[in-house]
C-alpha positions as CSV (number, residue, x, y, z in Angstrom):
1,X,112.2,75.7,77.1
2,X,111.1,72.2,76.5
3,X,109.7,71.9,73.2
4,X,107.5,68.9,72.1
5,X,107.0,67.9,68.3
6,X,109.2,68.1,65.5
7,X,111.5,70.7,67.7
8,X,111.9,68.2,70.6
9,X,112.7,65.8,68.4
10,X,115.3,67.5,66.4
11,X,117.0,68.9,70.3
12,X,116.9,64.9,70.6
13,X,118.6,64.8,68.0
14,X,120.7,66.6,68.1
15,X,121.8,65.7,72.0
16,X,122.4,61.6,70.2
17,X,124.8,62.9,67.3
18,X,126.6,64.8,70.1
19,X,126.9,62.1,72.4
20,X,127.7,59.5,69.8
21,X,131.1,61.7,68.4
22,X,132.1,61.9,72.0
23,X,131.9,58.2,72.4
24,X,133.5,57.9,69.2
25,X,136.1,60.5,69.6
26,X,137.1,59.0,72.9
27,X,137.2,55.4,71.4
28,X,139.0,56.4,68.6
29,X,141.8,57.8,70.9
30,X,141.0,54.8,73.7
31,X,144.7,53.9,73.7
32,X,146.0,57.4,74.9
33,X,143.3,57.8,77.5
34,X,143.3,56.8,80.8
35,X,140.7,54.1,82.1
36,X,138.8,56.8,84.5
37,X,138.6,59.4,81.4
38,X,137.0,56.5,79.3
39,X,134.7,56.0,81.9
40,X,133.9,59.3,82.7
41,X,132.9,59.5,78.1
42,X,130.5,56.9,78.5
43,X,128.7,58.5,81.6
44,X,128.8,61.9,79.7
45,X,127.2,59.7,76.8
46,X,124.7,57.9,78.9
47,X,124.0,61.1,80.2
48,X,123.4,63.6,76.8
49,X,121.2,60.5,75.4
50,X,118.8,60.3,78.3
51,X,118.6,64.1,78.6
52,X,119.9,64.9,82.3
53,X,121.0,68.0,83.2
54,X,122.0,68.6,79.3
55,X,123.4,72.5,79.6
56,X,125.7,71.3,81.8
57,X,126.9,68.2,80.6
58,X,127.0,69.7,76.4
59,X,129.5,71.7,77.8
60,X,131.6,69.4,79.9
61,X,131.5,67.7,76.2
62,X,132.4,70.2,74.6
63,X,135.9,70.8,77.4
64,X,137.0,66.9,77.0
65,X,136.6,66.9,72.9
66,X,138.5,70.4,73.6
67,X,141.1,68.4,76.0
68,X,141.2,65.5,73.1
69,X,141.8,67.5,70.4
70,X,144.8,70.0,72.2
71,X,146.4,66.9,73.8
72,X,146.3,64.5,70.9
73,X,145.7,66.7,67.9
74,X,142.6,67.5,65.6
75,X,142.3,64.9,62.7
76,X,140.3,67.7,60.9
77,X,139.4,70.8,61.2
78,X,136.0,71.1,59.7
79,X,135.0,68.2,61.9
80,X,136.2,69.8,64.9
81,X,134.8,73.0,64.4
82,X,131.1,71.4,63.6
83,X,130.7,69.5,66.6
84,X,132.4,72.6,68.6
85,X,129.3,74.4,67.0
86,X,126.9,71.6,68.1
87,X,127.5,70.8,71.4
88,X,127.3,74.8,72.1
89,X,123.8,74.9,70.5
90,X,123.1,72.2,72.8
91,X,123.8,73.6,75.5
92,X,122.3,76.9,74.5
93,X,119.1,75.5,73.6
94,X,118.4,72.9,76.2
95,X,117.6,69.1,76.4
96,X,113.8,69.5,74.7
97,X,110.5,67.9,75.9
98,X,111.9,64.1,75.5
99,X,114.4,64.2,78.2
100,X,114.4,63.5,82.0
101,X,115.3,67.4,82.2
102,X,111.4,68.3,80.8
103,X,109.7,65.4,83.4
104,X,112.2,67.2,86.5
105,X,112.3,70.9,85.4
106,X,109.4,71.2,82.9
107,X,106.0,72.5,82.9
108,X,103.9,71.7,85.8
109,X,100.1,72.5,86.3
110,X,99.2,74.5,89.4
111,X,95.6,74.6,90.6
112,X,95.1,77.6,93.1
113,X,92.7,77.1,96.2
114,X,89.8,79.1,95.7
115,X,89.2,82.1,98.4
């Protein structure tokens, strides 16, 4: 669930390119958002490039770039349609070993008592 190496590096990533086209979608548009919803895209950024609670969170990106692109339009489609693809594999495959989801949820090392 938390792979280290090359695959935890590629999840991270893959979790920066999807936080940095929500920051940019959301800047981009900054002047039909509201203050709160601008806040709220930087928290979801800080959030996907530290690596907490990343399921969750890839997929509340993935409902405000939804939101953004029914309310003010898709600029293009191909774009749209890659980064839908990308957050889901996000949230499908999980933050990776470099995230403070693998030092809370990750492998842990239990020593038995002997009997």
């Amino acid at each position: 669930m938390f792979p280290p190496g090359m695959p935890g590096l590629a999840l991270l990533l893959l979790r920066a390119s999807v936080a940095l086209a929500l920051l940019l979608e959301s800047y981009g548009h900054r002047e039909h958002l509201a203050g709160w919803l601008q806040v709220s895209a930087i928290l979801v950024f800080l959030s996907l490039c530290a690596g907490y609670f990343t399921p969750i969170v890839a997929a509340l990106t993935l409902a405000f770039h939804c939101m953004l692109w029914f309310g003010l339009g898709v600029g293009d489609a191909g774009t749209a349609l890659a980064f839908a693809f990308d957050a889901t594999a996000l949230a499908l495959l999980g933050p990776g070993a470099y995230s403070i989801d693998s030092y809370r949820f990750g492998r842990r090392l239990v020593i038995l008592p002997p009997q």
